[in-house]
C-alpha atoms as a printed R data frame, in Angstrom:
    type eleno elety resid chain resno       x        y      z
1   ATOM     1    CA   UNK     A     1 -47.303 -102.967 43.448
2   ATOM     2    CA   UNK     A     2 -49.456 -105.109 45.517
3   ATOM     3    CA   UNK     A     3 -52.575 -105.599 47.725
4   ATOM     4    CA   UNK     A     4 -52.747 -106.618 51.424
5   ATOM     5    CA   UNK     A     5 -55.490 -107.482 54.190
6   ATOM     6    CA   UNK     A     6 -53.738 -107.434 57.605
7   ATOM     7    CA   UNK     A     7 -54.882 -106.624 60.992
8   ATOM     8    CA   UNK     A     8 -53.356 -103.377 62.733
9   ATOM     9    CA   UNK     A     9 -54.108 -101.006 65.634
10  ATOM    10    CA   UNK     A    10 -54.454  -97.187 64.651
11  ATOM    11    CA   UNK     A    11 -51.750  -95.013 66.371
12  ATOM    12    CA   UNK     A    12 -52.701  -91.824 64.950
13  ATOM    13    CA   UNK     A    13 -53.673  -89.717 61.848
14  ATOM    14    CA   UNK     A    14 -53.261  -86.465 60.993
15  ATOM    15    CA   UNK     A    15 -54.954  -84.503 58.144
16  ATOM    16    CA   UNK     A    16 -53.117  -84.937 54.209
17  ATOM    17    CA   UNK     A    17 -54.017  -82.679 51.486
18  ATOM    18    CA   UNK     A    18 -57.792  -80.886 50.863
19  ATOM    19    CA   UNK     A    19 -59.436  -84.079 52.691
20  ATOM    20    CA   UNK     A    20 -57.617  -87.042 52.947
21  ATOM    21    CA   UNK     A    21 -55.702  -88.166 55.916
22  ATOM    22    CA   UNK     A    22 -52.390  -89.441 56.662
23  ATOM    23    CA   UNK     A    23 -52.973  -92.771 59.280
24  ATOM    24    CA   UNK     A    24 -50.191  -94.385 61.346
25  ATOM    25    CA   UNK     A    25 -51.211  -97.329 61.853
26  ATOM    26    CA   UNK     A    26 -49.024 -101.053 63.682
27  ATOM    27    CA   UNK     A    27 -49.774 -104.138 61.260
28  ATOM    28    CA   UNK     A    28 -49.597 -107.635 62.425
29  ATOM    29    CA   UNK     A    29 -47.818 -108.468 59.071
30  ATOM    30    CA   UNK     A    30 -46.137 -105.055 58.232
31  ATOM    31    CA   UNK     A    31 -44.890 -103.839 61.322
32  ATOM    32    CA   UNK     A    32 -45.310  -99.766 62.165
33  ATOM    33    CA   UNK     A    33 -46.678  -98.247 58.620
34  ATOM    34    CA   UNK     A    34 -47.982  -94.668 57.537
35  ATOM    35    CA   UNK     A    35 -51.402  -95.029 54.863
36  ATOM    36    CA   UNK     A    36 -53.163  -92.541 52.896
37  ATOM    37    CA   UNK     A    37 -56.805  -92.240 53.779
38  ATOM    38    CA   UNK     A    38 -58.252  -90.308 50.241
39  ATOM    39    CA   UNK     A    39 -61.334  -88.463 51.639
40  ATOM    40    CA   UNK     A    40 -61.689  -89.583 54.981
41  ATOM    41    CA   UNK     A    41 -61.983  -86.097 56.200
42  ATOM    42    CA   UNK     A    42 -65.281  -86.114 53.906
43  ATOM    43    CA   UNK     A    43 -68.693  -86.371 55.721
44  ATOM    44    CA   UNK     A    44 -70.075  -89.094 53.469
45  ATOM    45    CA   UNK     A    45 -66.354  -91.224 53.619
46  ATOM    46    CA   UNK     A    46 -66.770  -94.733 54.110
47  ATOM    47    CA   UNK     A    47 -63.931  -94.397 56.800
48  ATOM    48    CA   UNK     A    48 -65.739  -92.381 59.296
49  ATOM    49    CA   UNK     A    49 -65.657  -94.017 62.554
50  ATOM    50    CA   UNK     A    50 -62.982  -96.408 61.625
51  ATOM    51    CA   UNK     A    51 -59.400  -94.535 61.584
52  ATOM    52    CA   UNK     A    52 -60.039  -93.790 65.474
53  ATOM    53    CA   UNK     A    53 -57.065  -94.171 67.410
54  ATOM    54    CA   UNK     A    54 -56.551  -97.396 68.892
55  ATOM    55    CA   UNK     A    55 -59.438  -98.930 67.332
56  ATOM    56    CA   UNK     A    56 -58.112 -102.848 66.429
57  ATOM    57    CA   UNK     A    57 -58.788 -102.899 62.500
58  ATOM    58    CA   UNK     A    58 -58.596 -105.204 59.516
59  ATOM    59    CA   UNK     A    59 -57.750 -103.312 56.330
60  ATOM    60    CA   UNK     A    60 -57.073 -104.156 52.993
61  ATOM    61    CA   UNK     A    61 -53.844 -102.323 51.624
62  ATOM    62    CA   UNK     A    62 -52.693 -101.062 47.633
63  ATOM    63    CA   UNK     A    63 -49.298 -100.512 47.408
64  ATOM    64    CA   UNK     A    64 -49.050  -97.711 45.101
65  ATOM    65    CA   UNK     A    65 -44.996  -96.346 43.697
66  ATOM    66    CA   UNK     A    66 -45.110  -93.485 46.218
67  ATOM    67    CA   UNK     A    67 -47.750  -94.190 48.776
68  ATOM    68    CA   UNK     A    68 -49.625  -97.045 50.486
69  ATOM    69    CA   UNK     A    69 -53.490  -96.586 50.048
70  ATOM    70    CA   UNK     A    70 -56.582  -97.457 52.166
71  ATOM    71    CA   UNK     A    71 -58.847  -99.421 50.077
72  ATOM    72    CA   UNK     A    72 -61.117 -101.153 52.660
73  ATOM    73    CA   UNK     A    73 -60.934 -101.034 56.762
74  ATOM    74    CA   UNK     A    74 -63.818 -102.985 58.799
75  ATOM    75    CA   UNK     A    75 -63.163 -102.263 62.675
76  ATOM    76    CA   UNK     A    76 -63.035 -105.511 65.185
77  ATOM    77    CA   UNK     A    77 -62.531 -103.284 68.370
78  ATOM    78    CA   UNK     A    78 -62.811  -99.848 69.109
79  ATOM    79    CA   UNK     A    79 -61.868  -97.628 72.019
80  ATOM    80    CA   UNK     A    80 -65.455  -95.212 71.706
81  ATOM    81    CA   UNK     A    81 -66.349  -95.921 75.410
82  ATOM    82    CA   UNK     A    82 -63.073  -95.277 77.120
83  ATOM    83    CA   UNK     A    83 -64.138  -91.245 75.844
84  ATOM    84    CA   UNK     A    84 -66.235  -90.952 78.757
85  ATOM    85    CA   UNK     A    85 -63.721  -91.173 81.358
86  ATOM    86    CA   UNK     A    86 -60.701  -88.878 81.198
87  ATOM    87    CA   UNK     A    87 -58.126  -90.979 82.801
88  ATOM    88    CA   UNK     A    88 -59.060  -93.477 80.550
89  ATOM    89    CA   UNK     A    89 -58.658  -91.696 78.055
90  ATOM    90    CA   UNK     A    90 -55.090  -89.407 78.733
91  ATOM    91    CA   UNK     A    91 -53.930  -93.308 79.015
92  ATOM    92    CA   UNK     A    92 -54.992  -94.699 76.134
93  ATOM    93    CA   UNK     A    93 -53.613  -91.559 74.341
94  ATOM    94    CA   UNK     A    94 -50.110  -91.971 76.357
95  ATOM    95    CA   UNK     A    95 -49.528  -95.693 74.911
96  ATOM    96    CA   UNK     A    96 -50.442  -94.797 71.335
97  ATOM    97    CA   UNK     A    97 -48.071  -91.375 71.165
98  ATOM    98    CA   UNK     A    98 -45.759  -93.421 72.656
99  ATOM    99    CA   UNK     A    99 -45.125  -96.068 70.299
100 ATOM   100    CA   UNK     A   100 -45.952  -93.750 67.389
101 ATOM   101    CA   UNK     A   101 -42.725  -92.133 68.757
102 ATOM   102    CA   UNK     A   102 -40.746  -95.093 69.479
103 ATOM   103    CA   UNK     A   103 -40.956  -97.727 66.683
104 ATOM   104    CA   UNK     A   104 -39.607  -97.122 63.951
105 ATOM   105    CA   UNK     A   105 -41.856  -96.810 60.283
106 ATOM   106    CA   UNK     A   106 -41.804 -100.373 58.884
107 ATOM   107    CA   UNK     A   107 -40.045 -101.820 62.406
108 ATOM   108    CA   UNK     A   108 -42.016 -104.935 63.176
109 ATOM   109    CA   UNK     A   109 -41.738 -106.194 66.757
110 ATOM   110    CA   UNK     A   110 -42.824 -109.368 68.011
111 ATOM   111    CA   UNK     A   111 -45.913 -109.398 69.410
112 ATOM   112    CA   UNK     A   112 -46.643 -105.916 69.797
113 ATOM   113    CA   UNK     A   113 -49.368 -105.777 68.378
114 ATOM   114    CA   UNK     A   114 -51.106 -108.409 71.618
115 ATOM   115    CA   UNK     A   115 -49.540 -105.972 73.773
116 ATOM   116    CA   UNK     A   116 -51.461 -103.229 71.954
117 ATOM   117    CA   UNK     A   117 -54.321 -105.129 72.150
118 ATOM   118    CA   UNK     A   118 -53.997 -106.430 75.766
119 ATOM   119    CA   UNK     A   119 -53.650 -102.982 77.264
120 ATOM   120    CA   UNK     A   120 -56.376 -101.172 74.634
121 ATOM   121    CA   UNK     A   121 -58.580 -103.646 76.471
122 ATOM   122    CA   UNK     A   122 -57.493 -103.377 80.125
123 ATOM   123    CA   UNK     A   123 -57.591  -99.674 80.095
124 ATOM   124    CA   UNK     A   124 -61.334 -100.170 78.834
125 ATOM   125    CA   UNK     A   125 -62.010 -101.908 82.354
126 ATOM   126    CA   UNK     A   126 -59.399 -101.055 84.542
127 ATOM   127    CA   UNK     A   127 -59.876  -99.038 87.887
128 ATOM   128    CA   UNK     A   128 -56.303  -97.895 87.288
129 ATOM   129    CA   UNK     A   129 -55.370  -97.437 83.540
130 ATOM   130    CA   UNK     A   130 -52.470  -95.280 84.414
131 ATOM   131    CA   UNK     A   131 -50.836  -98.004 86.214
132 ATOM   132    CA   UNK     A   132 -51.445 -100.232 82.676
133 ATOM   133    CA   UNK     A   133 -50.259  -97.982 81.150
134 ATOM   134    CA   UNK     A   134 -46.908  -97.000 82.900
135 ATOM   135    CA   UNK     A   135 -46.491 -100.922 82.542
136 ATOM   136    CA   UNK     A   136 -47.146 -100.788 78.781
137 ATOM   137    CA   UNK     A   137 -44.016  -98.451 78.692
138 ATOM   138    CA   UNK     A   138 -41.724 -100.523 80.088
139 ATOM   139    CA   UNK     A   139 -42.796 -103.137 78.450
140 ATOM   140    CA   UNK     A   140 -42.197 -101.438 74.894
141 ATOM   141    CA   UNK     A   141 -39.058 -100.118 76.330
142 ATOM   142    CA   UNK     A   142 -37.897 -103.791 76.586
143 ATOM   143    CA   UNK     A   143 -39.197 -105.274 73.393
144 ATOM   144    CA   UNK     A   144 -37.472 -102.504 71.136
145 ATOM   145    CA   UNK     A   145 -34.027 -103.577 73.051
146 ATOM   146    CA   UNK     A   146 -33.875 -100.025 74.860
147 ATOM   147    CA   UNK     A   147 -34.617 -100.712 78.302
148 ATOM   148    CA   UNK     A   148 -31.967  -98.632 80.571
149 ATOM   149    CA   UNK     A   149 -30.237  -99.518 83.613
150 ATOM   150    CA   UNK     A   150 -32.901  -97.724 85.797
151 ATOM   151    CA   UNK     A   151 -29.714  -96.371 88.562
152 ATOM   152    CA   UNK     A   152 -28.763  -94.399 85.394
153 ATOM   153    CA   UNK     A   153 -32.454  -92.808 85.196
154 ATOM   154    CA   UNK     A   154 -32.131  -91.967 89.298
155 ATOM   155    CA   UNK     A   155 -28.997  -92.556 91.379
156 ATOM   156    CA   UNK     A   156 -30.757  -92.343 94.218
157 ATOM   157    CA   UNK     A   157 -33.310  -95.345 93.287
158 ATOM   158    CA   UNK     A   158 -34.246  -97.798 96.362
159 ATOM   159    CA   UNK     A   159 -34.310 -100.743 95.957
160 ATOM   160    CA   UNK     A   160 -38.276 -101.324 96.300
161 ATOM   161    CA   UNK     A   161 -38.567  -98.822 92.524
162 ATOM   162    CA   UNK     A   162 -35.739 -101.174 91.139
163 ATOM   163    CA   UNK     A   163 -38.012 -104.476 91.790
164 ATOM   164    CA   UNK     A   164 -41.126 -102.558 91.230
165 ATOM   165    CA   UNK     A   165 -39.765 -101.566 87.454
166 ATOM   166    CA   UNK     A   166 -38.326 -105.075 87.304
167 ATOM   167    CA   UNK     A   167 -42.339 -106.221 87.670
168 ATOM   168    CA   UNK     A   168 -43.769 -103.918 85.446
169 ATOM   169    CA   UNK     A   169 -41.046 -105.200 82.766
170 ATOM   170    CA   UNK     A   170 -42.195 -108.806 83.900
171 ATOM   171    CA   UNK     A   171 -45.049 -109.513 84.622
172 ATOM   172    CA   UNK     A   172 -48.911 -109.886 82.830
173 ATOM   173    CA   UNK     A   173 -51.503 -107.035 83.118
174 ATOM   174    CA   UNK     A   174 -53.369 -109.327 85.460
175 ATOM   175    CA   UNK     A   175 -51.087 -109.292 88.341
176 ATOM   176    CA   UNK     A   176 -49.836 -105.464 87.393
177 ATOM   177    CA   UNK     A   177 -53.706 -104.142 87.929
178 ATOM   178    CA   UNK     A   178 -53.313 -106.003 91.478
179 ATOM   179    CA   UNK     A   179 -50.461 -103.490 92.626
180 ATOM   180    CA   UNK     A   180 -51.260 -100.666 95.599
181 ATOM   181    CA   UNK     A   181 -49.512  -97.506 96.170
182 ATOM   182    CA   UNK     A   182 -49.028  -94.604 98.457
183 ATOM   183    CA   UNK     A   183 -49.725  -91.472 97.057
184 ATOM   184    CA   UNK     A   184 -45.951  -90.647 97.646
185 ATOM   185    CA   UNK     A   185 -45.212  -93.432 95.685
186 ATOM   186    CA   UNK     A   186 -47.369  -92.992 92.556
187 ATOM   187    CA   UNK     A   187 -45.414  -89.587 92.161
188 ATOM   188    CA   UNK     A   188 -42.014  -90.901 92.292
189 ATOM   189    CA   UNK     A   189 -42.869  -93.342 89.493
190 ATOM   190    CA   UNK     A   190 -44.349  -91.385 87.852
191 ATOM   191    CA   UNK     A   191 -41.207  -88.958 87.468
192 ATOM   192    CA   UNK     A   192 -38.927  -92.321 86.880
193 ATOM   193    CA   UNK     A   193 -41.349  -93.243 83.476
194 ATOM   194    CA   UNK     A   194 -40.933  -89.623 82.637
195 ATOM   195    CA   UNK     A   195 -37.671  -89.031 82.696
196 ATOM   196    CA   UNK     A   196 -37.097  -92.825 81.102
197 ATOM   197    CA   UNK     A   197 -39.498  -91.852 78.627
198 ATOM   198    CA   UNK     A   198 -37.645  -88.352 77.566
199 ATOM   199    CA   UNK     A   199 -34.235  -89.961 77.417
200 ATOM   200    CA   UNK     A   200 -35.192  -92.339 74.862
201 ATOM   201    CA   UNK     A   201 -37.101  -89.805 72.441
202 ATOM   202    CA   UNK     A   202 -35.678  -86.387 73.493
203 ATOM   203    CA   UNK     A   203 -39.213  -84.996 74.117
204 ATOM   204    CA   UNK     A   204 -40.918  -83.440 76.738
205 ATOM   205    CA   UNK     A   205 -43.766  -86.205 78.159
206 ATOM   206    CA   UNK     A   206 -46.486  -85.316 80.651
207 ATOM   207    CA   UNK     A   207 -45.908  -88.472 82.777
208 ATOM   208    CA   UNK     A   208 -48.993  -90.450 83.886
209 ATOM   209    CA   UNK     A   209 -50.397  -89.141 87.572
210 ATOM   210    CA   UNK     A   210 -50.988  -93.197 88.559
C-alpha cells in the first residue's frame, strides 16, 4: 500500500457503485491507470468540476489491496471553454476515446502525456481542431509501435496522402495547423484515419470531417 501525487490528464469516467465513479485517467509517473472516485457523483463532492475529461490534473493517489483511490485532485488546466464550440469539442472527445482505447491500463509511453497536453491546448485555439486532431492519431499510432504501412490501409494511396501521413507522423502542431485542403481532400483523409483507426482497435470510429 502506498500514496502518490502525480500529474495526469483525465480520459474518461464512468459511474461505479450508488455514487462513486470509476476515472481513467494517463499519469506522468504511472502511465494509463483506472481510480475510484468515492462520491463524486454527490452534489456536495469535493471532486465536482475536477474529473472532467481532459482536464490536466494533479492528484494525490492511495493504493488500496483491490483498488486505487482518489484522495485529493486540484485541476491545472481544464477543457470548460472548448464546450462552446462543437467541433472543438467532437475533437477533443476523439483524442481522449482514442487513447482510452489504445494504451494499455498501466502502459506508460514516453511523453504522452506533452502530447496530451500539446493538443488539449491547440484544439482550445485552433481554427481547425480536427486537423490536430487527425495528427494526434498518428502520432499515438507511432509512439505505441503500431503505425501501419499506410499502402496496406489503401492500395490505391497517391503519393501526396503517403507524404501527407508521413507529416502528420512528423512534424509539431505548429506547422500541422499551417496545412490547407480541398474539400475532396479532407474526405479522403478522413476515411484513411478511419479505417487506420478501426484496424488497430476493431471498432467502429466516426472519423473526424477535417
Amino acid at each position: 500500500m502506498k500514496n502518490i501525487t502525480t500529474k495526469c490528464v483525465v480520459l474518461g469516467h464512468k459511474n461505479f457503485g450508488e455514487s462513486h465513479k470509476l476515472i481513467f485517467l494517463y499519469s506522468e509517473d504511472l502511465g494509463k491507470i483506472k481510480v475510484i472516485a468515492k462520491g463524486a457523483r454527490k452534489i456536495t463532492s469535493k471532486f465536482t468540476g475536477h474529473l472532467e475529461t481532459l482536464n490536466l490534473c494533479l492528484i494525490s493517489l492511495y493504493f488500496g489491496p483491490h483498488s486505487i483511490i482518489v484522495q485529493e485532485i486540484q485541476t491545472i488546466k481544464n477543457f470548460q471553454s472548448t464546450k462552446e464550440s462543437l467541433s472543438k469539442l467532437t475533437s477533443a472527445i476523439q483524442i481522449s476515446e482514442i487513447t482510452n482505447q489504445l494504451v494499455y491500463e498501466n502502459q506508460n509511453i514516453d511523453d504522452l502525456l506533452s502530447l496530451l497536453e500539446d493538443c488539449t491546448l491547440y484544439i482550445k485555439s485552433s481554427s481547425k481542431p480536427e486537423l490536430i486532431a487527425t495528427s494526434y492519431i498518428i502520432k499515438l499510432l507511432d509512439k505505441i509501435g503500431v503505425i501501419p504501412d499506410f499502402r496496406e490501409v489503401s492500395s490505391n494511396l497517391s503519393g501526396k496522402y503517403l507524404k501527407f501521413l508521413q507529416f502528420l507522423k512528423t512534424q509539431p502542431l505548429s506547422e500541422i495547423e499551417k496545412i490547407k485542403l480541398t474539400p475532396t481532400e479532407k474526405i479522403e483523409i478522413s476515411g484513411i484515419i478511419e479505417k487506420i483507426v478501426e484496424r488497430e482497435t476493431q471498432t467502429k470510429f466516426h472519423s473526424l470531417t477535417i
